[in-house]
N, C-alpha and C positions, 0 to 999 in steps of 0.2 A: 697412667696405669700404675698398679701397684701392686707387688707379689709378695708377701707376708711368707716367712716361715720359724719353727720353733726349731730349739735345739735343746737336747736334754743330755742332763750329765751327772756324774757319782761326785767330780768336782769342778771345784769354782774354778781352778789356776786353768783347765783346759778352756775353758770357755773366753777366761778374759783375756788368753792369748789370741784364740780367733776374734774377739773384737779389736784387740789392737791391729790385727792383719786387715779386717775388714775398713778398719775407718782411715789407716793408713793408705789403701786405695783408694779409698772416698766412694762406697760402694753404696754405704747406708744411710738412710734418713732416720727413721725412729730405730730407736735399739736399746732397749733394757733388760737387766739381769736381775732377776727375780730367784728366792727361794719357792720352794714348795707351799708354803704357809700361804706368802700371798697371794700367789696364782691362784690358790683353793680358795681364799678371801676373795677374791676377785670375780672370781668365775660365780660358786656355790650362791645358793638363794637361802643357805640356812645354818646355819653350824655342822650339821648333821651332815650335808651335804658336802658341805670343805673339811670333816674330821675325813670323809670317802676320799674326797678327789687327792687330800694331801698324801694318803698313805697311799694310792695309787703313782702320783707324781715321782719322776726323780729327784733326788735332794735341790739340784739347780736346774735352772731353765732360763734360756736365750732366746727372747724376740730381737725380730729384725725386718725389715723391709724393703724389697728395690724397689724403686720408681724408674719410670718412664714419662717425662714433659711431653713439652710443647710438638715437638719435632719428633720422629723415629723412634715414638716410647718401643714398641716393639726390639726394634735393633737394640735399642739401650736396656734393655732388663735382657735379652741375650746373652750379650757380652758381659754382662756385668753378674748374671748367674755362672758362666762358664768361672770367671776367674773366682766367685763366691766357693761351686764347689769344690776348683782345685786347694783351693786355701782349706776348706775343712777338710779333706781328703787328706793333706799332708801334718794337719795335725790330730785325725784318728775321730773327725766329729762325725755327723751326720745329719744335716741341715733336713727337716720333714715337712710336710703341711699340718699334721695332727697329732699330739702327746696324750695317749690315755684320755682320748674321746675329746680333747678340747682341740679346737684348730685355732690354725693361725689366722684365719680370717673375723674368727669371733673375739681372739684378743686387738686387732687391726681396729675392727669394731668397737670394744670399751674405751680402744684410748684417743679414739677420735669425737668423743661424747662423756657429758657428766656423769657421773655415776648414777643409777638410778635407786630412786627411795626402798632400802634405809642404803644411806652411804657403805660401801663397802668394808670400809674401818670398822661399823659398827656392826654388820651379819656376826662375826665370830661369836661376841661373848657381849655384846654393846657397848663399848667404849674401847679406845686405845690411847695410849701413851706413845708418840713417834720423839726419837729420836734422832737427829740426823746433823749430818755436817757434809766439808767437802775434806777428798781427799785421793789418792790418785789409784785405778783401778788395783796396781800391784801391791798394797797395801789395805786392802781391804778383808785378803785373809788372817790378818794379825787384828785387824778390830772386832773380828767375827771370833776369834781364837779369844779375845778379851771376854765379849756379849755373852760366851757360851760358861767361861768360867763366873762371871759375876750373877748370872739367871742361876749356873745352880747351888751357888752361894746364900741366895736368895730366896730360893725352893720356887722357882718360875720356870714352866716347862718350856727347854729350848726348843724345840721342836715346832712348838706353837707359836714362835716369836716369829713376824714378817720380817722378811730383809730383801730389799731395792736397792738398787745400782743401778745410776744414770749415767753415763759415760756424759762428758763436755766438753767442747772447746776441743775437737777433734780425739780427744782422748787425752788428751795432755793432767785432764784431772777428773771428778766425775764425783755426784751426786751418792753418798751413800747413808739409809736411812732404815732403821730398829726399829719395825712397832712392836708393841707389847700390847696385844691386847687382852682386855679382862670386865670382870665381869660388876657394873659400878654397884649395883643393889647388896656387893658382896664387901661390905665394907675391910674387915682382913685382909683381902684378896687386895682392894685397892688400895690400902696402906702398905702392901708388902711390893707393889710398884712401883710407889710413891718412892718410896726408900732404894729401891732399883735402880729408878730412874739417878735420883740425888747420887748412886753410890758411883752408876757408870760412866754419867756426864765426865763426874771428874778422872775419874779413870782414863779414860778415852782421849780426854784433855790433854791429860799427861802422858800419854801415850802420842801425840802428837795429831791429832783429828780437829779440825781447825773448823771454830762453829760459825760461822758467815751471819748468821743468823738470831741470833738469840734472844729468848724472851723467859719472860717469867721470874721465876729465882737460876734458873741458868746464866740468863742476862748480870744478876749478880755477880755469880764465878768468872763468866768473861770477863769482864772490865774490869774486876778485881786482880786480873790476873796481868792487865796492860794500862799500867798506870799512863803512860804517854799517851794514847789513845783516849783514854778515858778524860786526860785535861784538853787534849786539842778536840772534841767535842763541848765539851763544856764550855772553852771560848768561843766555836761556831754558834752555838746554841746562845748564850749570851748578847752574841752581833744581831741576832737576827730575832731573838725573842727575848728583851730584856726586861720584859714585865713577866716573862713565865706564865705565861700563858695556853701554850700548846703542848697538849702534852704530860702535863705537869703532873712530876712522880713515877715517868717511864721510865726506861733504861737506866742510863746513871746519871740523868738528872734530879 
């Protein structure tokens, strides 16, 4: 069994306190923290339809879901909604099935299945720029406080920008992720993302948002930035590929 509900909020900090409350009882399976932007991305079948749903949405929104196994799923999403509401109750939320027409069974629904044709990223404007790294829930208002100053440095509407939040690893740290989407047949428009992208990586970097990941000319910055890392890959890479063959001209080899 599985009992999905949303939470909507003016901010973030309330929210990512009740996930820290929530995961610390071990209450929840899926749970992420989403802007308005994406939910509207997500949800909408057209731009038009996510320009409606975003300025409808609260600024944040909180999915979440109790289960029920093998045994007394009943009994077990009881108890585990009883302590779910007293947890929002004392910190002022209010846990719902539906946020401005969308419910929580229809978000339950997309993130149990691929996105369907055209990929979600692309309904807004046709393409996006994501950004992302790891970094831990309580510091995620200070990279969003960065994103908003560098978009409107940039002349890129903050508003329009996705922002996700994966909590991980019990909460201990968690997935957080910038799309920029825009419009590619608009070549200005994608040069002035382009240069976005290039300006807030490093930013963010320096700000301390740790990229796990990295590809492209980001890939560049990173390794540039951990020389040590950067030679003890090149020795593993050398053990095991020493005709350079695999690969060859990725990352910082």
């Amino acid at each position: 069994m599985q009992t999905p509900f949303l939470v909507g909020s003016e901010t973030y900090e309330k929210l990512s306190d009740f996930v820290y409350r929530l995961l610390w009882l071990k209450l929840v399976d899926e749970c992420v923290l989403v802007n308005n932007a994406t939910l509207a991305a997500t949800v909408a079948k057209d731009s038009m339809e996510g320009s409606r749903l975003r300025a409808d949405l609260p600024p944040w929104l909180l999915f979440f879901c109790l289960s029920g196994f093998q045994y007394f799923p009943e009994e077990r999403i009881a108890y585990q909604q009883e302590q779910m509401l007293e947890a929002a109750k004392n910190i002022g939320l209010e846990p719902t099935r539906a946020v401005s027409g969308i419910t929580a069974y229809e978000v339950l629904g997309m993130l149990q299945k691929p996105s369907e044709d055209p990929y979600w990223k692309l309904r807004p404007k046709g393409n996006c720029q994501d950004i992302f790294f790891i970094t831990t829930l309580d510091h995620v208002p200070r990279f969003v406080d960065m994103m908003h100053g560098i978009t409107e440095r940039h002349g890129y509407p903050f508003v329009e920008m996705g922002i996700y939040v994966q909590p991980m690893v019990q909460g201990t740290s968690c997935h957080c992720e910038f799309s920029l989407f825009y419009d590619p047949t608009n070549r200005k428009e994608e040069d002035k993302v382009r240069a976005l992208y290039a300006s807030a990586c490093d930013m963010l970097m320096s700000g301390g948002a740790f990229f796990s990941r990295p590809y492209g000319t980001l890939a560049d910055a990173v390794y540039r930035r951990d020389s040590e890392t950067t030679a003890a890959l090149k020795k593993v890479k050398q053990i095991f590929d020493p005709n350079n063959i695999l690969n060859a001209g990725k990352l910082c080899f």
